[in-house]
N, C-alpha and C positions, 0 to 999 in steps of 0.2 A: 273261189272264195279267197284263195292268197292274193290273187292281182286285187281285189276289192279292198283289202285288205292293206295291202302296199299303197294303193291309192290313197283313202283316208292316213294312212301313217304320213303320207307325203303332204295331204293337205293341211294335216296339226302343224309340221313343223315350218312347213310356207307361213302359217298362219303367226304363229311363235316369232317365225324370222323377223313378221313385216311389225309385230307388236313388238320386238327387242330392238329393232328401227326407230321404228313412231318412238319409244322412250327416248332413245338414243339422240333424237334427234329433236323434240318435242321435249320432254321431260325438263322440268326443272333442275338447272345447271349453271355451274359459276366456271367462266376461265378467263384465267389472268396470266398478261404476258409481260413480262417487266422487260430494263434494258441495264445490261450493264457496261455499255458504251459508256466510254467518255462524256460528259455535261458538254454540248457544245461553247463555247467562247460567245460572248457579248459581240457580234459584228453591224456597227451602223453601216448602212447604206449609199450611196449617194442618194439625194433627194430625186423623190423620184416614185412613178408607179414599179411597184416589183415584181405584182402579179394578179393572177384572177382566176377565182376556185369557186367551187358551190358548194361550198360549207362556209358557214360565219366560225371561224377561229375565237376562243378564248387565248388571246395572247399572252403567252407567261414567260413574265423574267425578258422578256426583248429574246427571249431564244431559241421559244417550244412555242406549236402552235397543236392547241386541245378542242375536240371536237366531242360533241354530243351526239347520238341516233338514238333510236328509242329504246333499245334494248346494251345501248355498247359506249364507254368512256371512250375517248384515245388522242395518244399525243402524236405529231411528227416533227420533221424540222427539215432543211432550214427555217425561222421564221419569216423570211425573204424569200423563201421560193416560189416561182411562178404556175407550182401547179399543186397537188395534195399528193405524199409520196407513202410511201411506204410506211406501217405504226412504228414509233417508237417504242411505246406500249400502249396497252390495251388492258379493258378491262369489260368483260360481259356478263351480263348478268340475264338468263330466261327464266320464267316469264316475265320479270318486273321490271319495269319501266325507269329511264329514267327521269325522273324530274324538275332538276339542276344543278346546275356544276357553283363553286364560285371558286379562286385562290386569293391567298394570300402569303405573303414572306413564301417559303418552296414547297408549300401545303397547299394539294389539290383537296377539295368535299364535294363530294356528290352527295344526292339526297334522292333513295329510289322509291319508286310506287309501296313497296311491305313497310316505310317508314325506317329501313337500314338507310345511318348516315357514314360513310366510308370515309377517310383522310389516307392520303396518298402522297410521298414524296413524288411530287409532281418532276422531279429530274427525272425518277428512276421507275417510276408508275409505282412503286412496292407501298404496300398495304403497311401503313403506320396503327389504326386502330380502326375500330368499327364500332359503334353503338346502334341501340333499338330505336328508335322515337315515335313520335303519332303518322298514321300511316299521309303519305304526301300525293299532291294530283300528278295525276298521267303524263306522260310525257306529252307536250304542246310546243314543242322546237318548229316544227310544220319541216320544210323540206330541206331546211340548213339549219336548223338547229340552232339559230340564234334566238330566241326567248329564252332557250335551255341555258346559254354560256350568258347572255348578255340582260337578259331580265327576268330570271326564274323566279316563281312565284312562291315566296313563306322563307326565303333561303336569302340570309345576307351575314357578313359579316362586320366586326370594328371593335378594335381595341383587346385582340386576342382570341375574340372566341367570336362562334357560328351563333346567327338569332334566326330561330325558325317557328315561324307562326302555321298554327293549326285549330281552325277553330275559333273558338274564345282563347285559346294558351297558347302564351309565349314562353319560349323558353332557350334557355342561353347552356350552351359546347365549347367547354375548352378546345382551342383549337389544336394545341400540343397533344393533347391525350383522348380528345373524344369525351370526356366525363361530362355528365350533365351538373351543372353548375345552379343551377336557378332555374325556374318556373312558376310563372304568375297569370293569370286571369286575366282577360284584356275586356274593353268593349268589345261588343259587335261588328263596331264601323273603323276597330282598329285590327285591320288583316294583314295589309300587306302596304305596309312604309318602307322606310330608308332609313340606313345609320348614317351617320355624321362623322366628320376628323377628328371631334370629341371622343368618340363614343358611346352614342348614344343614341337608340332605337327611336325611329319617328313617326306617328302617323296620326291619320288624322284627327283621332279624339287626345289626344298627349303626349307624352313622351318618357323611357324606360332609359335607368342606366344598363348600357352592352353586358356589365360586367358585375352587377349584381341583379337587376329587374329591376329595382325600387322605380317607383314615379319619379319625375324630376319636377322639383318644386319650381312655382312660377314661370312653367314657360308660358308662351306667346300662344295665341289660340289659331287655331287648326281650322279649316283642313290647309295644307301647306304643300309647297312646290319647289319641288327640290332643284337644285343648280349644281352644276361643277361636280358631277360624281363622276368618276372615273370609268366605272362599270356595274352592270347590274345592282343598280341603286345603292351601295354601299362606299365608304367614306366619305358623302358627299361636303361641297365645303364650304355650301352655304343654304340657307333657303327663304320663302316669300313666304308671309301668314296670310291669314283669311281679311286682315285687310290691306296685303299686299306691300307692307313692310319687309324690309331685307334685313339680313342675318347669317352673320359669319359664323361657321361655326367648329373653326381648329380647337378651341375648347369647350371642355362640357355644359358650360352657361353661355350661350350663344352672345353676338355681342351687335349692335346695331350696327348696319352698313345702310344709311339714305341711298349709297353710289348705287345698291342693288334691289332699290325699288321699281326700278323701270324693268315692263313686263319684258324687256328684249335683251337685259342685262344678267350673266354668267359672273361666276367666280373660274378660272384660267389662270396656272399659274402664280398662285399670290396674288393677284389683282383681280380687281372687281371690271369688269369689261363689257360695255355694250355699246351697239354700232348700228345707228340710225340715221338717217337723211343722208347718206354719206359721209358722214365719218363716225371710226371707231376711238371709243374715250375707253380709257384706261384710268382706274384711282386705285390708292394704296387702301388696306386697310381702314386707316386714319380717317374715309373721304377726299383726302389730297388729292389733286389730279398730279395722275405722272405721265401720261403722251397722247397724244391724237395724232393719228393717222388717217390718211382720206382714202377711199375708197367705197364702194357698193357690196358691203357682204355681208354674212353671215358667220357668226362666231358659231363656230364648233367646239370649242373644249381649249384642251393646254394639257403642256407636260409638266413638268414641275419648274422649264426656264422659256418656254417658247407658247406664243398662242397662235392658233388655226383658226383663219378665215378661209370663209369658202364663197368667190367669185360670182354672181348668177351665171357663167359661161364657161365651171366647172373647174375651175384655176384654183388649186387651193396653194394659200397664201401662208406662208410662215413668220411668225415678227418674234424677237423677242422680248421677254417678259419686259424685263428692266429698263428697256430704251422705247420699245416701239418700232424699234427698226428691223426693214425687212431681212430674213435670213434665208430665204428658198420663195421660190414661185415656180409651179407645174400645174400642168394641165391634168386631172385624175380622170385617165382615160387607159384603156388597154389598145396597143396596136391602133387600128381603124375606129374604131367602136364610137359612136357618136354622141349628143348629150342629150338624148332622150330618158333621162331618168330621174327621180328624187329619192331622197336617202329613206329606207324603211329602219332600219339601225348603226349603229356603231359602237365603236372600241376605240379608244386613245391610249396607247402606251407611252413610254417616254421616248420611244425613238421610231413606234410604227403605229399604222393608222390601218384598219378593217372598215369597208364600208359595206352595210348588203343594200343593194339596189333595186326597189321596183321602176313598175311604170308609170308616167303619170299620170293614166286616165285609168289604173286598176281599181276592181274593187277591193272591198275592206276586208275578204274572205281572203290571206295569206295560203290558205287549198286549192284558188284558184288557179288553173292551169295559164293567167294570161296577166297573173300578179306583179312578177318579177322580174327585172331586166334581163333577157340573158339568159342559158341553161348556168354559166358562170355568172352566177348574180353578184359574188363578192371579191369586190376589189383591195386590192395590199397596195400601199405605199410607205415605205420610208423618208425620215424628212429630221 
């Protein structure tokens, strides 16, 4: 009877152990690992590839490089490093999802599946404020987590505060303190736009001041395509209407650009830029033409003084803004690694460039195991 007895005592507390486990390990839980390292120093590159990793980097500040998974934030550095090192910090959160990331100024926001929006000194990872909001979709990063950093869905920012759509409501987060600021009613067909240099919320039934919601009187009719955004559809700084009219837009009443009617024409840099039949035209604001340059590429973006072209034979091309003339040409290749690939996203900072890379005969299913170029699908250059 005692050994039976020992027995069953022995099975409750096996039992007990593997359930204070399962909690322990399963249970809902937050950890956060901040740094109290030194900021690293701003260091430009030579031009040039840097590196090649399998996470799409949110580039922040040219000096931290921020990643997404489904369950975990996290920063490392260098932002030139040729491979993903060690966190900086980190931040997890089980069971809930996250999201999307975006920054701004040294303010990282995440935005998780229960609808918590976190702001985070993105130097130091440390928790600046947290608010509640409408609950947000699952994470959809797929296997590098770039949707999450670089096109998160309901999540943008411009002109101080977070715009995060849910539903029919939008609604507007100081980005200093987390405080909800505004919230207003939207269409149906207005879910998920872009802010503007102005600041100002955009999609396809109208358009919302960043910084209080009000409608914005007379703009241009919708649906609309956005140009020149930096990253995850936010500050962009220009766009095309529904009938294909161009629109600068550094302030809150956009202003007509003809130069950025052509469906192949970008805003880069201050200038309106597009580059067909072999060559690339450059105009000011004004319409003025300011340089042409010849060559067979493809505008990719700009920093605030230089614009990226990109080669068909994978050369990406550096000019500056204000003349046209070239400032760097490399090849965006890692070691050996050949040109079988086309761009599935990117990042442009002011002094480095994220590409993720598929394949060119993949399907449109980013789950697939035969999507991406590469187990290191994303490639770092400085320039």
């Amino acid at each position: 009877m005692t050994r039976v007895l020992l027995r069953a005592s022995a099975a409750v507390l096996l039992l007990l152990s593997s359930v204070l486990i399962g909690w322990r390990v399963l249970g809902p839980a937050e950890r956060l690992d901040t740094s109290a390292a030194p900021y690293p120093p701003l260091v430009v590159s030579s031009p040039g590839v840097t590196g090649r990793i399998n996470v799409a980097p949110l580039i922040f500040n040219d000096r931290l490089r921020i990643y997404a998974a489904k369950h975990q934030l996290r920063a490392d550095e260098p932002v030139y490093g040729k491979a993903v090192y060690t966190s900086r910090w980190s931040l997890r959160r089980w069971p809930e999802q996250l999201s999307g990331v975006v920054s701004t100024g040294t303010t990282v926001v995440s935005r998780w599946s229960d609808g918590q929006l976190i702001g985070q000194d993105g130097r130091t990872g440390k928790i600046l404020w947290r608010t509640s909001g409408p609950d947000a979709p699952d994470y959809a990063g797929h296997r590098t987590g770039a949707a999450a950093v670089w096109s998160p869905s309901g999540l943008r920012v411009a002109a101080g505060f977070v715009v995060v759509t849910a539903g029919q409501e939008l609604l507007g987060y100081d980005v200093s303190t987390g405080a909800e600021r505004w919230r207003t009613t939207i269409p149906a067909g207005c879910t998920d736009g872009f802010t503007t240099a102005g600041g100002v919320y955009v999609c396809a039934t109208g358009a919302y001041d960043a910084a209080s919601g009000r409608p914005m009187p007379d703009w241009p009719a919708g649906p609309f395509t956005a140009v020149g955004c930096p990253v995850a559809a936010s500050v962009c700084a220009g766009f095309r209407d529904a009938a294909g009219h161009g629109w600068l837009t550094s302030t809150a009443v956009p202003g007509r650009a003809a130069a950025l009617d052509r469906p192949d024409a970008t805003v880069a840099a201050g200038v309106v830029v597009s580059a067909a039949d072999g060559l690339v035209n450059a105009y000011g604001p004004d319409g003025a033409a300011r340089w042409t340059w010849a060559g067979d590429v493809r505008v990719l973006g700009g920093s605030s003084t230089q614009v990226l072209l990109l080669r068909p034979d994978h050369h990406l091309v550096v000019l500056d803004a204000v003349t046209g003339r070239p400032a760097a040409e490399f090849r965006l290749a890692f070691g050996k690694e050949d040109d079988l690939w086309e761009i599935s996203g990117l990042q442009i900072a002011e002094h480095y460039l994220a590409i993720e890379r598929r394949r060119p005969d993949a399907p449109d299913d980013p789950e697939s195991p035969i999507y991406y170029y590469t187990t290191d699908t994303v490639l770092l250059a400085g320039f």
